[in-house]
PDB file of N, CA, C and O in Angstrom:
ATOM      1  N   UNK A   1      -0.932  18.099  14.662  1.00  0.00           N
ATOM      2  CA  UNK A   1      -1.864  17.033  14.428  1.00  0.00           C
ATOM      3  C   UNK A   1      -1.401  16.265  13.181  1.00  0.00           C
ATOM      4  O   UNK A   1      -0.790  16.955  12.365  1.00  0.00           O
ATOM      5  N   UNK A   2      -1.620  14.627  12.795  1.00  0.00           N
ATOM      6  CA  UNK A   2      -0.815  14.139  12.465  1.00  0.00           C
ATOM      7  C   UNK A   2      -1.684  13.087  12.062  1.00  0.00           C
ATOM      8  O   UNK A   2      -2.456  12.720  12.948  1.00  0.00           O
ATOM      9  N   UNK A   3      -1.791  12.358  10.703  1.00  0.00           N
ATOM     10  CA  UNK A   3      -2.117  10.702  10.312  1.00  0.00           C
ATOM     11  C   UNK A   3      -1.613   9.976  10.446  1.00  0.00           C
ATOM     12  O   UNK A   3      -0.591  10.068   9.767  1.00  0.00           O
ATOM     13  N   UNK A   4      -1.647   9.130  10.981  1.00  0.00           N
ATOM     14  CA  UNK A   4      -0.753   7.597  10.831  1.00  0.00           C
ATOM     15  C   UNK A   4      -1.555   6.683  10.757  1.00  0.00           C
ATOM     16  O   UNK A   4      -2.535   6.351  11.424  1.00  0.00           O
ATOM     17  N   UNK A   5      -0.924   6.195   9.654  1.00  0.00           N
ATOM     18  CA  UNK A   5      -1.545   4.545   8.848  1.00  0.00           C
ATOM     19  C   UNK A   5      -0.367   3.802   8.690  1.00  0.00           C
ATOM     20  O   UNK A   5       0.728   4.120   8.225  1.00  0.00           O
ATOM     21  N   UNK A   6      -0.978   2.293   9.368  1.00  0.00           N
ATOM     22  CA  UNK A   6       0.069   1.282   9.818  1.00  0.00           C
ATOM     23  C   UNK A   6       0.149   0.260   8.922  1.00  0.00           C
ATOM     24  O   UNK A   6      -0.250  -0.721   9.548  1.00  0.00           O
ATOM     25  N   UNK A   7       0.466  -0.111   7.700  1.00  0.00           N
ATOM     26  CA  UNK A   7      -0.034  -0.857   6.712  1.00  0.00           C
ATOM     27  C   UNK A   7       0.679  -1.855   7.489  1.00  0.00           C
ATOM     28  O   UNK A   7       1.884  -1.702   7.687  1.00  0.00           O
ATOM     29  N   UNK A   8      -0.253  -3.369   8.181  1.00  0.00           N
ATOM     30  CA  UNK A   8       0.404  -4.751   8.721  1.00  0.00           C
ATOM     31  C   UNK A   8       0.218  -5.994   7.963  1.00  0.00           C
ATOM     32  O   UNK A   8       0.724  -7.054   8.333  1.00  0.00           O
ATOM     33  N   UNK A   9      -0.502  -5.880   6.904  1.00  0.00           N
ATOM     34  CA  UNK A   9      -0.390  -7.478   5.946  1.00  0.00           C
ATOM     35  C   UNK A   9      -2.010  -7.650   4.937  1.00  0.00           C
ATOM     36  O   UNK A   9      -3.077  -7.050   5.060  1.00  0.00           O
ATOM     37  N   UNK A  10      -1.644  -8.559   4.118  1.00  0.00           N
ATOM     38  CA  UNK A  10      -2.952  -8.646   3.498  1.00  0.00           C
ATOM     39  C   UNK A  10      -2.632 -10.367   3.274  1.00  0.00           C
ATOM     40  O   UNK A  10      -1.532 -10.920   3.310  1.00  0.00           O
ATOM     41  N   UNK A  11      -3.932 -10.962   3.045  1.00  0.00           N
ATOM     42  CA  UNK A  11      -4.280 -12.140   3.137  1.00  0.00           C
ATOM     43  C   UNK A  11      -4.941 -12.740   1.853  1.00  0.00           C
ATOM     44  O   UNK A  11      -5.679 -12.028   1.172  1.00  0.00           O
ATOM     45  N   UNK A  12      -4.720 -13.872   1.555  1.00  0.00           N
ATOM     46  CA  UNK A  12      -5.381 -14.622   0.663  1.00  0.00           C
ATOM     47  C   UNK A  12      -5.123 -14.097  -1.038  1.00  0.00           C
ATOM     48  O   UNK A  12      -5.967 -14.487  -1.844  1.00  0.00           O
ATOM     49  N   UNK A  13      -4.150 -13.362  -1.475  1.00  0.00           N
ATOM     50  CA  UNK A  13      -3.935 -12.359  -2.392  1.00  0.00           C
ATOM     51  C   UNK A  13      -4.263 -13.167  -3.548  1.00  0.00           C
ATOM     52  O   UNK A  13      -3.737 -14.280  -3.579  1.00  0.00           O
ATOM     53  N   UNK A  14      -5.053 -12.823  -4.541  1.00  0.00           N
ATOM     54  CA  UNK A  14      -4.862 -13.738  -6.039  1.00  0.00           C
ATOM     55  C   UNK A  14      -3.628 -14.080  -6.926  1.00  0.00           C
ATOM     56  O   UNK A  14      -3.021 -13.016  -6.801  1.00  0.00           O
ATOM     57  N   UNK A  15      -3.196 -14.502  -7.375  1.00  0.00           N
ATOM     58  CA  UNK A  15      -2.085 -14.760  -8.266  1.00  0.00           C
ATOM     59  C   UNK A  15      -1.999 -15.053  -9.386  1.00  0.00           C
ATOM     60  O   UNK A  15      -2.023 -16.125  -9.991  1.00  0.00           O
ATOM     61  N   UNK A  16      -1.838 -13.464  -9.819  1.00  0.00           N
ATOM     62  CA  UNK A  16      -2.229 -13.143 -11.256  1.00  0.00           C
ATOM     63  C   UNK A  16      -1.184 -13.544 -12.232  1.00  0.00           C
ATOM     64  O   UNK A  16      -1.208 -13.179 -13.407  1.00  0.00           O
ATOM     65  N   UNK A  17       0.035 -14.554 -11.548  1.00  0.00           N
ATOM     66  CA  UNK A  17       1.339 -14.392 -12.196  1.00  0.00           C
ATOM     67  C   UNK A  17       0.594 -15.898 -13.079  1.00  0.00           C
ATOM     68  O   UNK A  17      -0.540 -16.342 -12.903  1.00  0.00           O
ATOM     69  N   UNK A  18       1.910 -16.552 -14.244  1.00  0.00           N
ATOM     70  CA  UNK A  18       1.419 -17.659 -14.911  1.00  0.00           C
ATOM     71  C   UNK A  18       2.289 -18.299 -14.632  1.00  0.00           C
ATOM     72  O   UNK A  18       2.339 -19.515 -14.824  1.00  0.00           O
ATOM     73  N   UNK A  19       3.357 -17.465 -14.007  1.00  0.00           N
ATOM     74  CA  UNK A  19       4.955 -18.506 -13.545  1.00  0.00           C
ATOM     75  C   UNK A  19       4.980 -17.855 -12.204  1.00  0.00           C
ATOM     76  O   UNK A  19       4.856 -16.646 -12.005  1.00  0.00           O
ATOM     77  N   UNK A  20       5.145 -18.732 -11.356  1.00  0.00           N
ATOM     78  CA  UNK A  20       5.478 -18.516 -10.084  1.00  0.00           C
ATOM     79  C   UNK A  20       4.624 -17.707  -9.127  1.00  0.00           C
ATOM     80  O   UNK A  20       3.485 -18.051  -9.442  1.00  0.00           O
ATOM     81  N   UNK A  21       4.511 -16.751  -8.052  1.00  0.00           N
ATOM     82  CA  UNK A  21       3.592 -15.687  -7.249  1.00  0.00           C
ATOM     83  C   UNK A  21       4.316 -14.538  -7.408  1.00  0.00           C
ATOM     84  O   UNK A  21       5.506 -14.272  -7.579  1.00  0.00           O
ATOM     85  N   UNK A  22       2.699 -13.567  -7.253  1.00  0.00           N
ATOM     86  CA  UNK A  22       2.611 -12.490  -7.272  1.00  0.00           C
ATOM     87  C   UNK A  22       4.298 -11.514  -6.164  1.00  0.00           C
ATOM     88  O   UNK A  22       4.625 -12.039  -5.100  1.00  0.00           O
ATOM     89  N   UNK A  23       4.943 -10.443  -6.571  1.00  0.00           N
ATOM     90  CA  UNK A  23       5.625  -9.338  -5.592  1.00  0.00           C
ATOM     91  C   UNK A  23       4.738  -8.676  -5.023  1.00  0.00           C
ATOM     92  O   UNK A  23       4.752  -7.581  -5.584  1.00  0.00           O
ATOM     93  N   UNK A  24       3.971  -8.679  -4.245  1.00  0.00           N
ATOM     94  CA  UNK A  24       2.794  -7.503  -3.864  1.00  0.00           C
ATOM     95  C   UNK A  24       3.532  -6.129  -3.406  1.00  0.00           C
ATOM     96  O   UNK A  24       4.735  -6.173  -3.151  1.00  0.00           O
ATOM     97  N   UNK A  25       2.798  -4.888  -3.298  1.00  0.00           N
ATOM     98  CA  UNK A  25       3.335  -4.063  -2.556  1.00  0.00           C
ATOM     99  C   UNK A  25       2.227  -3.357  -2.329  1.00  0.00           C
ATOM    100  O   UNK A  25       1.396  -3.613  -3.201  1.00  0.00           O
ATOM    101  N   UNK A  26       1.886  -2.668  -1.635  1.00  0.00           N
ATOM    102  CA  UNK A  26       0.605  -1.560  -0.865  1.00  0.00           C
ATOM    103  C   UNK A  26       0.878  -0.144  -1.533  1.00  0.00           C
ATOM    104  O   UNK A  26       2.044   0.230  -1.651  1.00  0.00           O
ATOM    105  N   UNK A  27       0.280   0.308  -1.784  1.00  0.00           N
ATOM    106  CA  UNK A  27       0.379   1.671  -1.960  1.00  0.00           C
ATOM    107  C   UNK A  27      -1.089   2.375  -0.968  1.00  0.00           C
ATOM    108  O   UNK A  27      -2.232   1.953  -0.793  1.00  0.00           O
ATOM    109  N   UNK A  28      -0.291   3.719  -0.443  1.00  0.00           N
ATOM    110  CA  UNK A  28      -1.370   4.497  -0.158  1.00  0.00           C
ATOM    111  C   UNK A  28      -1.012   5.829  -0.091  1.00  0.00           C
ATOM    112  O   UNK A  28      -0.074   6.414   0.452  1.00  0.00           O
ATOM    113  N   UNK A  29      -2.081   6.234  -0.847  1.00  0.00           N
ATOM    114  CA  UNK A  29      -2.795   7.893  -1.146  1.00  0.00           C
ATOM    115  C   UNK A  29      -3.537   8.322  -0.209  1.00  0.00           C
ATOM    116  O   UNK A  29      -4.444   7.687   0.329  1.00  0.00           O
ATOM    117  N   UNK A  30      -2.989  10.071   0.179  1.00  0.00           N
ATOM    118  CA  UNK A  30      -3.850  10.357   0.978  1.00  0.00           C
ATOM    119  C   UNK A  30      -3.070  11.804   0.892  1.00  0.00           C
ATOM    120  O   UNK A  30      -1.850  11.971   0.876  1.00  0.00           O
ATOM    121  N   UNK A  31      -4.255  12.956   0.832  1.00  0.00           N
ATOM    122  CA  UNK A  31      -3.846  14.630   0.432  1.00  0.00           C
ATOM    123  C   UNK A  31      -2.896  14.944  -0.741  1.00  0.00           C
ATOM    124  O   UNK A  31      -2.145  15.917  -0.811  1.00  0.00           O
ATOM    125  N   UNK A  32      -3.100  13.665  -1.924  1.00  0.00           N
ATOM    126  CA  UNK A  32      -2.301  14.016  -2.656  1.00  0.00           C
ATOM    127  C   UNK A  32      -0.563  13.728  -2.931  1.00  0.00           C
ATOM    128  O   UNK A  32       0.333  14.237  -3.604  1.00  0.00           O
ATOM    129  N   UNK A  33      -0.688  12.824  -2.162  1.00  0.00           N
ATOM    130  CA  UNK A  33       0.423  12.587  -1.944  1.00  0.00           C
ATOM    131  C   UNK A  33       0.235  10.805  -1.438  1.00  0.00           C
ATOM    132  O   UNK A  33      -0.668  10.269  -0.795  1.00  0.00           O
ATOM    133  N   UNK A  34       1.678  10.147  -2.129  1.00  0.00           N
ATOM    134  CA  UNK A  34       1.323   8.217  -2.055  1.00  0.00           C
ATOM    135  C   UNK A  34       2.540   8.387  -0.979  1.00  0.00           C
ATOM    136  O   UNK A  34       3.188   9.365  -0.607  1.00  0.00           O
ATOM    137  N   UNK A  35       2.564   6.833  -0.603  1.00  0.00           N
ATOM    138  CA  UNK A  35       3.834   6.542   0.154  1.00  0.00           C
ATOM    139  C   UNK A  35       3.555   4.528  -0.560  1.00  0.00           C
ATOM    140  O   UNK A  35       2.492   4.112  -1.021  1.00  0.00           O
ATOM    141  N   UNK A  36       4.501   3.929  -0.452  1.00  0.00           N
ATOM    142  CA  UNK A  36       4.551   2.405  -0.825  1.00  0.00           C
ATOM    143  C   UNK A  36       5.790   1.729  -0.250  1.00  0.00           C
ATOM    144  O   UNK A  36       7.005   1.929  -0.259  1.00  0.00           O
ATOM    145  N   UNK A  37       4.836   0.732   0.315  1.00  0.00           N
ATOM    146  CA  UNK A  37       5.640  -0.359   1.294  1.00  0.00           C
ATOM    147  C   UNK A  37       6.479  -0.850   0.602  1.00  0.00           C
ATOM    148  O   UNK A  37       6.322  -0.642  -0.602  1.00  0.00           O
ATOM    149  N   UNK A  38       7.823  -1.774   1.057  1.00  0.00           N
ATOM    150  CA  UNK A  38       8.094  -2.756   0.256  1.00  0.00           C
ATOM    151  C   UNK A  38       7.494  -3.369  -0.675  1.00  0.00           C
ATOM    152  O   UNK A  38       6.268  -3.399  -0.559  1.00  0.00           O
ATOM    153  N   UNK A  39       8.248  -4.223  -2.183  1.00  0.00           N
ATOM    154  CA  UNK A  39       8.185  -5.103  -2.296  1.00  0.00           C
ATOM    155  C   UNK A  39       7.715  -6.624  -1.959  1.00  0.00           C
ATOM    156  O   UNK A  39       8.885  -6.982  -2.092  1.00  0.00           O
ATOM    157  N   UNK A  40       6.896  -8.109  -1.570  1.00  0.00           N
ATOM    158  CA  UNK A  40       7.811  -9.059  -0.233  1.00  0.00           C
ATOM    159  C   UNK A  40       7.453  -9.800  -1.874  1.00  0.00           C
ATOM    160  O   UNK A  40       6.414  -9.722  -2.529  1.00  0.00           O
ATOM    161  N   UNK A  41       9.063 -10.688  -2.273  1.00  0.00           N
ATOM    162  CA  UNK A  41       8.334 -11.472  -3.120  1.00  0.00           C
ATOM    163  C   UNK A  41       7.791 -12.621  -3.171  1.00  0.00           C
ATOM    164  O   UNK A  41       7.440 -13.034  -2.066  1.00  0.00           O
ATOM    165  N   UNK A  42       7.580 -13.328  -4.074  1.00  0.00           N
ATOM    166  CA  UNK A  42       6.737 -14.432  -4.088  1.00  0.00           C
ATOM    167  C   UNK A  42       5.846 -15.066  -2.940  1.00  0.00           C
ATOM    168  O   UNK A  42       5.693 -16.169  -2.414  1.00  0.00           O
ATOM    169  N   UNK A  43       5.230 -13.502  -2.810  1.00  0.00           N
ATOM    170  CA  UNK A  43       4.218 -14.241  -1.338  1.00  0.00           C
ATOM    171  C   UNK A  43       2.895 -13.723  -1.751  1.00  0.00           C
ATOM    172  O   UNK A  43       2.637 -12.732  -2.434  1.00  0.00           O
ATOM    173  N   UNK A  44       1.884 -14.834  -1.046  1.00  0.00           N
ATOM    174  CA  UNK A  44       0.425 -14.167  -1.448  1.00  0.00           C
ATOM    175  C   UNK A  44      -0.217 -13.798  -0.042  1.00  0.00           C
ATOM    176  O   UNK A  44      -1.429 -13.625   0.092  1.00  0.00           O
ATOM    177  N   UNK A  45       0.679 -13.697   0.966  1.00  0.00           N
ATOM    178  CA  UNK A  45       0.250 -13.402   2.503  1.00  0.00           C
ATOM    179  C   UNK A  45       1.146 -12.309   2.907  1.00  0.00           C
ATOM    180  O   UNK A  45       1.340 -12.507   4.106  1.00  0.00           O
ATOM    181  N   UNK A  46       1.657 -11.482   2.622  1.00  0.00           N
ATOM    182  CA  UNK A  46       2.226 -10.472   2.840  1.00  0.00           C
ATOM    183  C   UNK A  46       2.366  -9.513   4.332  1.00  0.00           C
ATOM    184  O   UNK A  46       1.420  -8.789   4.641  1.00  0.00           O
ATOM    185  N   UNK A  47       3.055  -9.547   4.818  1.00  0.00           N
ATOM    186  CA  UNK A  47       3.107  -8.672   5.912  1.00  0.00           C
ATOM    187  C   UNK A  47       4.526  -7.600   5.672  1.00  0.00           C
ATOM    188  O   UNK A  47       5.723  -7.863   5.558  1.00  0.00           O
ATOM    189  N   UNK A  48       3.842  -6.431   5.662  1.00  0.00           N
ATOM    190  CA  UNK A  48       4.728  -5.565   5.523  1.00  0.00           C
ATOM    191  C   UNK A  48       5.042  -4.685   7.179  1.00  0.00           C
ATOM    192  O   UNK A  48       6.183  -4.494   7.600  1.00  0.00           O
ATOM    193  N   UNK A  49       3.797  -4.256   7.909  1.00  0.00           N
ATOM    194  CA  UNK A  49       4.642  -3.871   9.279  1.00  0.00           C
ATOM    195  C   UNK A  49       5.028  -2.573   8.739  1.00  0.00           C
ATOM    196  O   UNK A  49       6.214  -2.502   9.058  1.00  0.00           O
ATOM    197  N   UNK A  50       4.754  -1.579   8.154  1.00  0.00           N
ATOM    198  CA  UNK A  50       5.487  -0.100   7.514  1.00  0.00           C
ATOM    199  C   UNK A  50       3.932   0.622   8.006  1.00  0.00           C
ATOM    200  O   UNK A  50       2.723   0.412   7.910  1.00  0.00           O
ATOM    201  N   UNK A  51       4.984   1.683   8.636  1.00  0.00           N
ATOM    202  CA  UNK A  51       4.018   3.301   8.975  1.00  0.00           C
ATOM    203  C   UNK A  51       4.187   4.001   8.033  1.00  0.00           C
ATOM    204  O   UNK A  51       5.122   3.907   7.238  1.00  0.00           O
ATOM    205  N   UNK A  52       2.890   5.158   7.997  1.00  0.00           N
ATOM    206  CA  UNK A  52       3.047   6.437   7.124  1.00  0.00           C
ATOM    207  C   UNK A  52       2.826   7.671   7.890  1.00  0.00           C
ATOM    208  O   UNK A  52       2.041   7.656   8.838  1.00  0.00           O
ATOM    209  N   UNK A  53       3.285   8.446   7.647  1.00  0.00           N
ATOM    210  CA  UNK A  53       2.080   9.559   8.380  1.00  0.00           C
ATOM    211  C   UNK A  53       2.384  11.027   7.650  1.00  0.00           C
ATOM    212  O   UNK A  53       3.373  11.506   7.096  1.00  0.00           O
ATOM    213  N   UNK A  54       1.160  11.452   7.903  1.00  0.00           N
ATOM    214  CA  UNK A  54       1.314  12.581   7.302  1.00  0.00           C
ATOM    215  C   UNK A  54       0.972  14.073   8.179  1.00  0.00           C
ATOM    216  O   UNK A  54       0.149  13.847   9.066  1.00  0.00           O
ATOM    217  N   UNK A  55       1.293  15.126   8.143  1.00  0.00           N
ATOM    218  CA  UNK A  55       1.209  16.147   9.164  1.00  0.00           C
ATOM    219  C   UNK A  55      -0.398  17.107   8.446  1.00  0.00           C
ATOM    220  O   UNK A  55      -0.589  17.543   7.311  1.00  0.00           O
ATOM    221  N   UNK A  56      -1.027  17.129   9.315  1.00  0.00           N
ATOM    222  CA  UNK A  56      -2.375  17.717   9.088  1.00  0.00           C
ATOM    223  C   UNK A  56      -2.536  19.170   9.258  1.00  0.00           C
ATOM    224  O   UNK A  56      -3.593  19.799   9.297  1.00  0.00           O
ATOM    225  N   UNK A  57      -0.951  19.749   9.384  1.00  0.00           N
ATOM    226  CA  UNK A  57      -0.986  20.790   9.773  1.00  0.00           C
ATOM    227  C   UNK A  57      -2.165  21.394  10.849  1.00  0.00           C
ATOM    228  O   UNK A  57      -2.526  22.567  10.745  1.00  0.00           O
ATOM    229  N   UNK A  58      -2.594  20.713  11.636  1.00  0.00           N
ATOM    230  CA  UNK A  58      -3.511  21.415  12.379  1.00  0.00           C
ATOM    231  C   UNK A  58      -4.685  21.741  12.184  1.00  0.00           C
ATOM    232  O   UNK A  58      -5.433  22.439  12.868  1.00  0.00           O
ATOM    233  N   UNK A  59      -4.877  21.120  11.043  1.00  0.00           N
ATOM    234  CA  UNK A  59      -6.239  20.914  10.723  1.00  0.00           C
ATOM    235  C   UNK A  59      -7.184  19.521  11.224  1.00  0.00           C
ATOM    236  O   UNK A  59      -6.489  18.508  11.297  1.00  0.00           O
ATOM    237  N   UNK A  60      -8.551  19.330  11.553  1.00  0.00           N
ATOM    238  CA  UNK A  60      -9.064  18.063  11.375  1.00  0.00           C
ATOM    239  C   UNK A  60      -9.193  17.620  10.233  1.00  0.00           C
ATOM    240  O   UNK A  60      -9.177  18.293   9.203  1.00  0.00           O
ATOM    241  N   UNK A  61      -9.371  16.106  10.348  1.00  0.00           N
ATOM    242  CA  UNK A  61     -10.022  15.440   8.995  1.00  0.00           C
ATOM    243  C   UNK A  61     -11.480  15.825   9.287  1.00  0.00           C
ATOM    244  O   UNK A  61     -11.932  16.178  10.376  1.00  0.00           O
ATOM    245  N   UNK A  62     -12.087  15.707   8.215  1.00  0.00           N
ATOM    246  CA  UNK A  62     -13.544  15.800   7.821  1.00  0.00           C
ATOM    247  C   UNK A  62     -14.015  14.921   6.842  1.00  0.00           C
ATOM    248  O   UNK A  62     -13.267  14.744   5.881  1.00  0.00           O
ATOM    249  N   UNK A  63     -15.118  14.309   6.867  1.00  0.00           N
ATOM    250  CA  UNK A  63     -15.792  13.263   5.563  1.00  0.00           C
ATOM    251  C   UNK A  63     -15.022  13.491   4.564  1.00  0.00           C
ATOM    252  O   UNK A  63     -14.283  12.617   4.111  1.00  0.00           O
ATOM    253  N   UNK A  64     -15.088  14.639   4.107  1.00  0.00           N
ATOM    254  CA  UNK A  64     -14.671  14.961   2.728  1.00  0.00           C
ATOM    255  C   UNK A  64     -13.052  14.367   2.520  1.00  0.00           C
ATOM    256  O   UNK A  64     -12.908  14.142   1.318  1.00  0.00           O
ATOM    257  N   UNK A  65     -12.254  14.160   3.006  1.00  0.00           N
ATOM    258  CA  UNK A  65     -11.057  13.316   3.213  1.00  0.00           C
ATOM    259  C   UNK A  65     -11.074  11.913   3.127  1.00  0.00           C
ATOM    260  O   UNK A  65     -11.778  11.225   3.865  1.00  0.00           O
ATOM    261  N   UNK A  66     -10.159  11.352   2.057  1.00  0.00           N
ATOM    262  CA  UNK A  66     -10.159   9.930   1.878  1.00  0.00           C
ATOM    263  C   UNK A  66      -8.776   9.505   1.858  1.00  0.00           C
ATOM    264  O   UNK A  66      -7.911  10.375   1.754  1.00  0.00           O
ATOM    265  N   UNK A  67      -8.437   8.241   1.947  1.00  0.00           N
ATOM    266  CA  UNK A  67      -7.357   7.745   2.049  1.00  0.00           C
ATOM    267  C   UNK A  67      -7.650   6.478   1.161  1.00  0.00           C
ATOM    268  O   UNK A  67      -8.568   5.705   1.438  1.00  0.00           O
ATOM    269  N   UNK A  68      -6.867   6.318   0.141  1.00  0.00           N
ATOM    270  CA  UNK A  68      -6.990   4.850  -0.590  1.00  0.00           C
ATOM    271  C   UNK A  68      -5.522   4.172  -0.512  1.00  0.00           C
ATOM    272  O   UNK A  68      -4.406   4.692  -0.487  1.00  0.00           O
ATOM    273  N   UNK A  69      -5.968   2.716  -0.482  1.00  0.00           N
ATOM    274  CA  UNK A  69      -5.126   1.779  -0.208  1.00  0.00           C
ATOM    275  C   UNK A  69      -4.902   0.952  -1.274  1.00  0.00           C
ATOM    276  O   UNK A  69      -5.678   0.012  -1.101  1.00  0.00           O
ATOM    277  N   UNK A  70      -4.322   0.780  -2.213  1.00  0.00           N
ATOM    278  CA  UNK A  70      -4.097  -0.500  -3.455  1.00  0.00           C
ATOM    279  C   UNK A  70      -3.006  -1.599  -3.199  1.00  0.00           C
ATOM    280  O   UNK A  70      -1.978  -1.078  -2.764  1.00  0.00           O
ATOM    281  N   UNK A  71      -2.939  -2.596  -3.299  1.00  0.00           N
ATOM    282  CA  UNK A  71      -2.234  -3.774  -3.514  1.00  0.00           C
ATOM    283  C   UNK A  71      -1.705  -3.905  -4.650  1.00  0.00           C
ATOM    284  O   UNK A  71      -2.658  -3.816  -5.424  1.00  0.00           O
ATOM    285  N   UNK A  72      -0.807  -4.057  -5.226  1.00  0.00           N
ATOM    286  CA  UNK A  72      -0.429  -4.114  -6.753  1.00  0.00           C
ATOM    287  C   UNK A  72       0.344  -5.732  -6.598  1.00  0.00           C
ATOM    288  O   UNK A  72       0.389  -6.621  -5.747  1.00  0.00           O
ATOM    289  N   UNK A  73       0.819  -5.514  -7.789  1.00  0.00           N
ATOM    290  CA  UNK A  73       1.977  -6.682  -7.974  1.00  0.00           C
ATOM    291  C   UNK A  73       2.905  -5.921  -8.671  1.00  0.00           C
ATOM    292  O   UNK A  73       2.721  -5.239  -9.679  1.00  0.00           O
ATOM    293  N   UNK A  74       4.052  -6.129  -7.950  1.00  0.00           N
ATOM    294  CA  UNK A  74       5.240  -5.457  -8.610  1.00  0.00           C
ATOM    295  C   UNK A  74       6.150  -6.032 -10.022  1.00  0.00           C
ATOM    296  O   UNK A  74       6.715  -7.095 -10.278  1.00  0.00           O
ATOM    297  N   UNK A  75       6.007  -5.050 -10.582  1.00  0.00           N
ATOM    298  CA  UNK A  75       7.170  -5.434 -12.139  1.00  0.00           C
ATOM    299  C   UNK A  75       8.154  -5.128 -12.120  1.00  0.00           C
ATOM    300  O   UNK A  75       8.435  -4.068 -11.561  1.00  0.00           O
ATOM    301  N   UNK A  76       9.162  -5.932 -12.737  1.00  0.00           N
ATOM    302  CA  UNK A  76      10.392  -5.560 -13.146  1.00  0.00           C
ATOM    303  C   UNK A  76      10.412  -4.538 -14.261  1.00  0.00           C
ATOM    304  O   UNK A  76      11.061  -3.497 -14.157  1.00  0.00           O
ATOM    305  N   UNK A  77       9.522  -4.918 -15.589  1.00  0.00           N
ATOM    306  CA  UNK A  77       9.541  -4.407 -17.088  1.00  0.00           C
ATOM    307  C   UNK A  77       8.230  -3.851 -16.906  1.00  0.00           C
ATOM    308  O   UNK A  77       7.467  -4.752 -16.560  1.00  0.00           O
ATOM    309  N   UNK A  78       7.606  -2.656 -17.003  1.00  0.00           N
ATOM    310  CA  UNK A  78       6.286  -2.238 -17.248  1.00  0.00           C
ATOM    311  C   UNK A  78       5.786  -1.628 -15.897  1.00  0.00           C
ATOM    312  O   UNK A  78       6.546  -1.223 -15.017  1.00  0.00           O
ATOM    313  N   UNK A  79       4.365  -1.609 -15.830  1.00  0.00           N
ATOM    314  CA  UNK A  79       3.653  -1.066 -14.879  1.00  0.00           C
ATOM    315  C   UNK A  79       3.426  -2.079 -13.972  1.00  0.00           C
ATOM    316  O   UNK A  79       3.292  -3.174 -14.519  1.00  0.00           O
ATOM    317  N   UNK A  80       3.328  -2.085 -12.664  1.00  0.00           N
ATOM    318  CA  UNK A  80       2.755  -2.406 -11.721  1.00  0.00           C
ATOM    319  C   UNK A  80       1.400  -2.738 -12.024  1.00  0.00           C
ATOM    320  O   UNK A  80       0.744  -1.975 -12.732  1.00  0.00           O
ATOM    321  N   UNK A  81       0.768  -4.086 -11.439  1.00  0.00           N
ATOM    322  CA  UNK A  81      -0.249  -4.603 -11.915  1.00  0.00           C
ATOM    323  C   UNK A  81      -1.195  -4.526 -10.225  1.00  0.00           C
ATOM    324  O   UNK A  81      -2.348  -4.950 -10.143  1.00  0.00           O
TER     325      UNK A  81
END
């Protein structure tokens, strides 16, 4: 038994940059463990099209299981915004 999350695009993104647009990239968490899409740069409509999955060893999910999804903007120098 098995997760799969299909990360396919995000829309309308803010642009937090002061020169030029945001690098976005997706990140997602889930059992402790991230996976992160590409890079796409200077776009605020992003389609990335990237699978994840993770093996559930045979267990179900239950409520108590979450999966979070963040959008960042990617840096060259520093942290991811």
């Amino acid at each position: 038994m098995s997760l799969t999350v299909v990360v396919s695009n995000a829309t309308n993104l803010p642009n937090i940059e002061k020169f030029g647009k945001i690098d976005p990239l997706a990140i997602v968490k889930f059992a402790g463990s991230k996976n992160e899409t590409k890079k796409i740069s200077d776009e605020l409509n992003p389609t990335w099209n990237e699978t994840f999955t993770w093996d559930l060893k045979g267990k179900p999910l239950t409520s108590a299981d979450s999966l979070e999804v963040e959008v960042k903007d990617h840096e060259k120098i520093g942290r991811n915004r």
